[in-house]
C-alpha positions as CSV (number, residue, x, y, z in Angstrom):
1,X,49.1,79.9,35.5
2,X,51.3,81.6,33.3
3,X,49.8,84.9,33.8
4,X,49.8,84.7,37.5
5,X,53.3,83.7,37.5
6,X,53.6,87.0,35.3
7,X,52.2,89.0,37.9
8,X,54.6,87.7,40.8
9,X,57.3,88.5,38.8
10,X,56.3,92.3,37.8
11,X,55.4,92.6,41.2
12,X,58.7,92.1,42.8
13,X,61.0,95.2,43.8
14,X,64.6,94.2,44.4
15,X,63.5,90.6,45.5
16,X,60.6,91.7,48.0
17,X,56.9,91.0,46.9
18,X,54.8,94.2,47.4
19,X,52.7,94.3,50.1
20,X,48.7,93.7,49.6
21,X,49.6,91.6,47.2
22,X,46.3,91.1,45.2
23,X,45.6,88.2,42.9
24,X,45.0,88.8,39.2
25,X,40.9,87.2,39.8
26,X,40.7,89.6,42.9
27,X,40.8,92.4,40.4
28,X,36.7,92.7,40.1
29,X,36.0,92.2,44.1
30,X,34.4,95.0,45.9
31,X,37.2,96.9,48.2
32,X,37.0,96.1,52.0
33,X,39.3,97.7,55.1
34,X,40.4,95.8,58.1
35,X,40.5,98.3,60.9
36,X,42.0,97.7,63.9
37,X,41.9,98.7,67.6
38,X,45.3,100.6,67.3
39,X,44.1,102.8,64.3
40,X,45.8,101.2,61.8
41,X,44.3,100.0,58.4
42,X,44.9,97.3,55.9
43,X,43.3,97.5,52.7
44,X,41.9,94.4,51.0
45,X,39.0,92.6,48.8
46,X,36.5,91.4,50.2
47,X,34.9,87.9,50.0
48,X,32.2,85.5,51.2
49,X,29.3,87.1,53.2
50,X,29.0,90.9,52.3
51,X,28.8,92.9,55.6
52,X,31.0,93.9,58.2
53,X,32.1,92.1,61.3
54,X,34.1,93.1,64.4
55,X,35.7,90.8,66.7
56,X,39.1,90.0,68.2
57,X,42.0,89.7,65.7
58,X,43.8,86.9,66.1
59,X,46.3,85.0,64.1
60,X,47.1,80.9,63.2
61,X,50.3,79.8,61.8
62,X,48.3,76.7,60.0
63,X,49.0,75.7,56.7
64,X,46.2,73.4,56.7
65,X,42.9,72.9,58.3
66,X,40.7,75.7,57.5
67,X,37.4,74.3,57.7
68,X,37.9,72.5,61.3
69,X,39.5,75.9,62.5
70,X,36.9,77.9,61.2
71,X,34.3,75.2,63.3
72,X,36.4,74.8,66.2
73,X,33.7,76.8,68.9
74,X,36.8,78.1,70.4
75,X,37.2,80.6,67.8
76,X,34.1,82.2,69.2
77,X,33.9,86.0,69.2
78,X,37.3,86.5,67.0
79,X,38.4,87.2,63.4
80,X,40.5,84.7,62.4
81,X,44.1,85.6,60.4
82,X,45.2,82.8,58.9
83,X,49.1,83.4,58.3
84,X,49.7,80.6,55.4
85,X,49.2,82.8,52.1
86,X,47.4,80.7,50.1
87,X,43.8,79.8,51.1
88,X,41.0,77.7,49.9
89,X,42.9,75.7,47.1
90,X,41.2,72.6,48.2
91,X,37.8,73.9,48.6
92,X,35.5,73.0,51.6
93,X,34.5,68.8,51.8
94,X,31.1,67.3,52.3
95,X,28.8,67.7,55.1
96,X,28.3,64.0,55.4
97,X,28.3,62.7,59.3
98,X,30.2,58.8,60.6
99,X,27.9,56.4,62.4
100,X,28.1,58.4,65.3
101,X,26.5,61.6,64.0
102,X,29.6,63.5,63.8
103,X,30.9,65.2,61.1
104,X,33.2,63.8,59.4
105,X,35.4,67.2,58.4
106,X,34.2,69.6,60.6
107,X,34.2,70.3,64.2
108,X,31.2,71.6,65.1
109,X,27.9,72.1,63.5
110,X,28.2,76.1,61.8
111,X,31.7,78.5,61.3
112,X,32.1,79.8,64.8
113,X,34.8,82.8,63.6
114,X,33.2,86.5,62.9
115,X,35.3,87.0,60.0
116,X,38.7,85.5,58.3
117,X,41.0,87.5,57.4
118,X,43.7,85.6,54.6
119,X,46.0,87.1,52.5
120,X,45.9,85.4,48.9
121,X,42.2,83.9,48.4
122,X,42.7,80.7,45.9
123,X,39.1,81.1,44.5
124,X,39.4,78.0,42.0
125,X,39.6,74.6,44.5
126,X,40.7,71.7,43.6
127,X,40.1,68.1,45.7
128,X,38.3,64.6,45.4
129,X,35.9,65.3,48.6
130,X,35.4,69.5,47.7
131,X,32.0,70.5,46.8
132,X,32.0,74.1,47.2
133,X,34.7,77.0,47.4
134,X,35.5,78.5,50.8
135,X,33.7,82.0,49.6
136,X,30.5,80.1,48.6
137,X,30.8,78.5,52.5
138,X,31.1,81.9,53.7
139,X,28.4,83.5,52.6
140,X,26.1,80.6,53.3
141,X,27.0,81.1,57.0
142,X,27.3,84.9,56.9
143,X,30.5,85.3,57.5
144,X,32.6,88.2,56.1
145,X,36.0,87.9,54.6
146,X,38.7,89.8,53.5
147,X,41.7,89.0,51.5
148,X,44.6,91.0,49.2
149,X,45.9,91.9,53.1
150,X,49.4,91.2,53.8
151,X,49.1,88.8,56.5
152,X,52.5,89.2,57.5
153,X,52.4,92.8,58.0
154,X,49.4,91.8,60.3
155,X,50.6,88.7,62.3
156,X,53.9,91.2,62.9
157,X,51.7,94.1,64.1
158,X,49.5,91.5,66.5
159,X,53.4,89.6,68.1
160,X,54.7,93.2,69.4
161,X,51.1,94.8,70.1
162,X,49.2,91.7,71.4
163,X,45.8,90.3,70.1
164,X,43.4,93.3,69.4
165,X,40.4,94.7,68.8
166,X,39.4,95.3,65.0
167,X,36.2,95.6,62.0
168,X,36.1,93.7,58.8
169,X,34.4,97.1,56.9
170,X,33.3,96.7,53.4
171,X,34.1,99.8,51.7
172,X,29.8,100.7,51.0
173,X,29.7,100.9,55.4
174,X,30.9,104.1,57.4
175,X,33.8,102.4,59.6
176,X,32.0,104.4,63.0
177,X,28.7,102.3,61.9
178,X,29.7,99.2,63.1
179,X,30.2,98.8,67.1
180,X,33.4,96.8,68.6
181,X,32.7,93.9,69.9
182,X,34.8,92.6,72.7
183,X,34.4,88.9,73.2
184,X,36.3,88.7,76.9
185,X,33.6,90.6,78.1
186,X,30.5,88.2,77.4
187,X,30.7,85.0,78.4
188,X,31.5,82.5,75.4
189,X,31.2,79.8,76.8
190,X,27.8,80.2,77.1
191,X,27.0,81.1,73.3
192,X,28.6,77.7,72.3
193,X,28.0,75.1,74.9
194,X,25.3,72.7,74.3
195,X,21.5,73.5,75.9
196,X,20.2,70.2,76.8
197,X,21.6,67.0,77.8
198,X,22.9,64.4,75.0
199,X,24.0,61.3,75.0
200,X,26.2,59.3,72.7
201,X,27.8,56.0,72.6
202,X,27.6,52.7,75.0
203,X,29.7,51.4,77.2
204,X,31.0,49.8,80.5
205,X,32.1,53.3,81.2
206,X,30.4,56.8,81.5
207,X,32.0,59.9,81.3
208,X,30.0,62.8,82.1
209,X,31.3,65.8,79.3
210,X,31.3,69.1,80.2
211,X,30.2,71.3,77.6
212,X,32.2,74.6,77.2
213,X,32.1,74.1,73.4
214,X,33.7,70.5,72.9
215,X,35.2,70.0,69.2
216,X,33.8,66.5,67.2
217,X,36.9,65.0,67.4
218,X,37.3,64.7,71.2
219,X,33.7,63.0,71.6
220,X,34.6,60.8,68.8
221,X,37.7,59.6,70.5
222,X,35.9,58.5,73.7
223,X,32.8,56.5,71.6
224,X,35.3,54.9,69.4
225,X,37.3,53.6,72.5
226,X,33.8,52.5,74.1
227,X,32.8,54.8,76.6
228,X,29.4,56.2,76.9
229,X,29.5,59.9,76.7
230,X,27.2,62.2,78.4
231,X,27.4,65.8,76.8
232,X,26.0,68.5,79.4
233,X,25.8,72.4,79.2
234,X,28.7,74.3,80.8
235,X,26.6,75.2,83.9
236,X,24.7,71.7,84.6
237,X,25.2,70.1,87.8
238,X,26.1,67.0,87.3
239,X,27.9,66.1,91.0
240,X,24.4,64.3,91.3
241,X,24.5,62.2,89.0
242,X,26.3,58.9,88.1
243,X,29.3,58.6,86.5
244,X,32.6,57.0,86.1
245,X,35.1,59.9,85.1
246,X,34.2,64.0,84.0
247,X,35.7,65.5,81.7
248,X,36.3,69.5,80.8
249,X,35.6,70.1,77.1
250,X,38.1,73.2,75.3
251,X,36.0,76.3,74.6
252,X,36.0,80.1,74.6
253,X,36.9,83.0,75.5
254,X,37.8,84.0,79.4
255,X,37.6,81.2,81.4
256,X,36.7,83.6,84.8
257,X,33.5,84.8,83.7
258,X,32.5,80.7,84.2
259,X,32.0,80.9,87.7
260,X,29.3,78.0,88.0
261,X,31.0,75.7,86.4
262,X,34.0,76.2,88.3
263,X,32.5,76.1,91.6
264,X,30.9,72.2,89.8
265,X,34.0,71.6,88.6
266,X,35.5,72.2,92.9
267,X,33.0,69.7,94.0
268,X,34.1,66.8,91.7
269,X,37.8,67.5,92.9
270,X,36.7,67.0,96.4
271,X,36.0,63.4,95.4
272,X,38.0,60.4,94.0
273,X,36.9,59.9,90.2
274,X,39.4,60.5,87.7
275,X,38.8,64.3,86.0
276,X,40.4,65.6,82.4
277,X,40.4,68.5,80.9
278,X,41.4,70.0,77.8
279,X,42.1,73.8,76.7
280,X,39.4,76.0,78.4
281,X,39.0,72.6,80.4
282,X,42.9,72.9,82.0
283,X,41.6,76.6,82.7
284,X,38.9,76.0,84.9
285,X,40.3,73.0,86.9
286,X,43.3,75.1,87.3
287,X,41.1,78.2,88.8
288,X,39.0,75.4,90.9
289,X,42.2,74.3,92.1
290,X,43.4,77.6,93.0
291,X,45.2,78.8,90.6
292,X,45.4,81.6,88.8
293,X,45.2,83.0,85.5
294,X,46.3,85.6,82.7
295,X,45.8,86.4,79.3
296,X,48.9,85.9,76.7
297,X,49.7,88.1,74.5
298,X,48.7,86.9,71.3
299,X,47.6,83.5,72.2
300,X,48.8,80.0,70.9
301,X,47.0,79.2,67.7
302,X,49.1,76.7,64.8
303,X,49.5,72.7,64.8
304,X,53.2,73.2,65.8
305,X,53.5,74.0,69.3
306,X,56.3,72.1,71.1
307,X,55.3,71.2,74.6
308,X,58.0,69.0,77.2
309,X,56.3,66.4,79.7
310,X,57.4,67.9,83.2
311,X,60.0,65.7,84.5
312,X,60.9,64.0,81.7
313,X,62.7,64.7,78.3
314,X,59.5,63.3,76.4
315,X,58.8,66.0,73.9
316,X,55.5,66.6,71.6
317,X,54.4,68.7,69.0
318,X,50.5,69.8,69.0
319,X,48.0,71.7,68.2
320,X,46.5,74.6,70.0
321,X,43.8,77.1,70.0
322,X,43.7,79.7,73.1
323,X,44.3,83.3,74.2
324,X,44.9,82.5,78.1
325,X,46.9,80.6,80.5
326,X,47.2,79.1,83.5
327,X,49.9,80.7,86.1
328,X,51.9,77.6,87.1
329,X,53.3,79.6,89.6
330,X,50.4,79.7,91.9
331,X,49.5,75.7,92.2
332,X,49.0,74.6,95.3
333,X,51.3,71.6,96.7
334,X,49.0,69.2,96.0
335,X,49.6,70.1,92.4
336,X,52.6,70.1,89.9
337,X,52.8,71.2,86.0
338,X,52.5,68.4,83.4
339,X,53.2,69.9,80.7
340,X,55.0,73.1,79.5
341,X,55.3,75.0,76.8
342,X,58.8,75.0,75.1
343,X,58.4,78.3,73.0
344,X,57.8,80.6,76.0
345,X,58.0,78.5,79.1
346,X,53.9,79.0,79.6
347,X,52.0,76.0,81.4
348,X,50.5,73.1,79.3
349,X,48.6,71.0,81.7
350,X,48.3,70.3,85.3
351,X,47.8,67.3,87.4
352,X,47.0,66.2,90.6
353,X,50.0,64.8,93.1
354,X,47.7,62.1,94.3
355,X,44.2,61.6,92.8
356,X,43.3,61.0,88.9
357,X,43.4,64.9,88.2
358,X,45.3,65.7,85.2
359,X,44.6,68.2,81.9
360,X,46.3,69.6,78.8
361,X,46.4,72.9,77.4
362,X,47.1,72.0,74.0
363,X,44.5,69.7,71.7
364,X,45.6,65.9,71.6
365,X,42.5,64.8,69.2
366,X,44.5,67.3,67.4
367,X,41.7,68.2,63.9
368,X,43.5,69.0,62.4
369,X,47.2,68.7,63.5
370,X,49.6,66.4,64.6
371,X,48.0,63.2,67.0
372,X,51.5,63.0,68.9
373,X,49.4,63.0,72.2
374,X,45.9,60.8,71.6
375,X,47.2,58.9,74.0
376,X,46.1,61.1,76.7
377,X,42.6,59.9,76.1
378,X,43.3,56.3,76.7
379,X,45.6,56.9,80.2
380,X,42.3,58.9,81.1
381,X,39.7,55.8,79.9
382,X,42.5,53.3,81.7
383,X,41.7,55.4,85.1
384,X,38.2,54.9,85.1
């Protein structure tokens, strides 16, 4: 440690650490370039799979929670910049599943970013549950990385320019050789969602789940409070079918190009049986309600996003993962806001003035994050 400790200190110039800051066991990494849409270029190491990727850059505040971020399906079709400085000091845990065939420490079933962009890359893990380092993941899964890059710098560039465009490029591949890929422009939801209908759990109750790339946690929480749960792809029709209560699974990307599961998702509201949604979920109730929608400008990604229950002074802190929003501004009267967001006033949540229609933009199974709102899962299992 000594000789890291060393290197910090030789590095600093009047008390600022230099940027690109590259570890002492980077040193022998092959030289990589993140290029972004605006033209400008940070120059890094790269790590895990060795190739190029292209994507949207986008930014989490996280310390924690790397390997249920880099699983969490509504990172689809982005390159993930994880702000914290040091990553992959605890390694990635075991693939093992719980008794409901979930895993038990990721959220989905592969690494759903196109590349992770980190600034120092802790390449020796240490934890009880680890058994293999984040670059070994990586390249199992094909996924590029790139580290050394001042993440600061980046995150900085990304709050006053907004979430862009930009190519993880290795420094063996001809930047112009690798095409941008805009992920707002295919629909997402569609790469991630589920292709055939599954089942889990039993139950007095059945809740009929919406696909749009649902996180492990959030079926987990209905079959461990004893509801049958029947997973369906993001365009099934299920208005036929029998079930107590539907539910609107988080997911990627831009909610409008979902049109059929929106116009489903207007049937059910025409009825009586309690709906929630959650993420992409609040998104497409809100445009089947009416509403409309825009995209932020940098999204709200981190586990510390402070959100107010409309009407009250009831305060929670929660996780997040999305690039748009709902515009609380055009509900109709039969809806209100239920939650908003304290940071920049942005709706959190909708609900119905009347009927069992509520959602949340934020993530209360949380995984990983802070659980301050689980309970939004039982006042939705109480309604059934």
């Amino acid at each position: 440690m000594q000789d890291v400790a060393d290197s910090l200190l030789s590095l600093k110039k009047n008390g600022v650490i230099c940027k690109n800051y590259i570890p002492p066991m980077s040193q022998n990494r092959k030289k990589a370039s993140l290029v972004l849409q605006n033209g400008h270029i940070l120059r890094g190491w790269s790590f895990g799979y060795d190739g190029a990727a292209s994507g949207e850059v986008v930014f989490s505040t996280a310390m924690v929670g790397y390997p249920e971020s880099l699983t969490d399906p509504s990172y689809s079709g982005q390159i993930l910049c994880v702000s914290y400085p040091l990553i992959g000091n605890y390694g990635i845990p075991s693939m093992e599943k719980d008794a409901y065939g979930f895993s038990l420490n990721f959220e989905s079933e592969k690494i759903h970013v196109r590349g992770l962009i980190i600034s120092d890359y802790s390449e020796k893990y240490s934890h009880w549950d680890a058994k293999m380092s984040l670059g070994s993941w990586l390249k199992e899964e094909k996924v590029p990385g790139i580290c050394g890059i001042d993440t600061r710098e980046l995150t900085q560039i990304l709050r006053e320019e907004g979430a862009m465009l930009g190519k993880i490029v290795p420094e063996d591949v001809e930047a112009d050789s690798v095409p941008c890929y805009d992920p707002d422009k295919e629909n997402q939801v569609a790469i991630v969602s589920c292709r055939e209908v599954i089942r889990y759990g039993k139950g007095r109750k059945r809740v009929v789940l919406v696909d749009c790339g649902v996180k492990h946690q959030i079926l987990r929480c209905f079959v461990t409070r004893g509801v049958e749960v029947v997973r369906v792809p993001w365009d099934y029709d299920f208005n036929s079918m029998d079930w107590d209560g539907l539910f609107i699974s988080n997911g990627p990307g831009n909610p409008t190009l979902c049109g059929t599961a929106i116009n489903n998702i207007s049937k059910a509201l025409e009825g009586d049986r309690p709906v929630f949604g959650i993420c992409m979920g609040n998104q497409l109730m809100s445009i089947a309600a009416g509403a409309g929608i825009f995209k932020l400008k940098y999204g709200h990604r981190s586990h510390n996003q402070p959100v107010r229950m409309c009407g009250s002074n009831k305060c929670f802190i929660t996780s997040q993962n999305h690039g748009f929003a709902v515009d609380g501004s055009t509900l109709g009267r039969d809806w209100e806001p239920y939650f908003v967001n304290m940071n920049d006033g942005t709706n959190e949540g909708i609900r119905h003035r009347s009927k069992p229609f509520f959602s949340a933009q934020f993530h209360p199974e949380a995984s990983s994050g802070p659980v301050d709102t689980e309970f939004l899962f039982d006042e939705f299992i109480s309604r059934l």
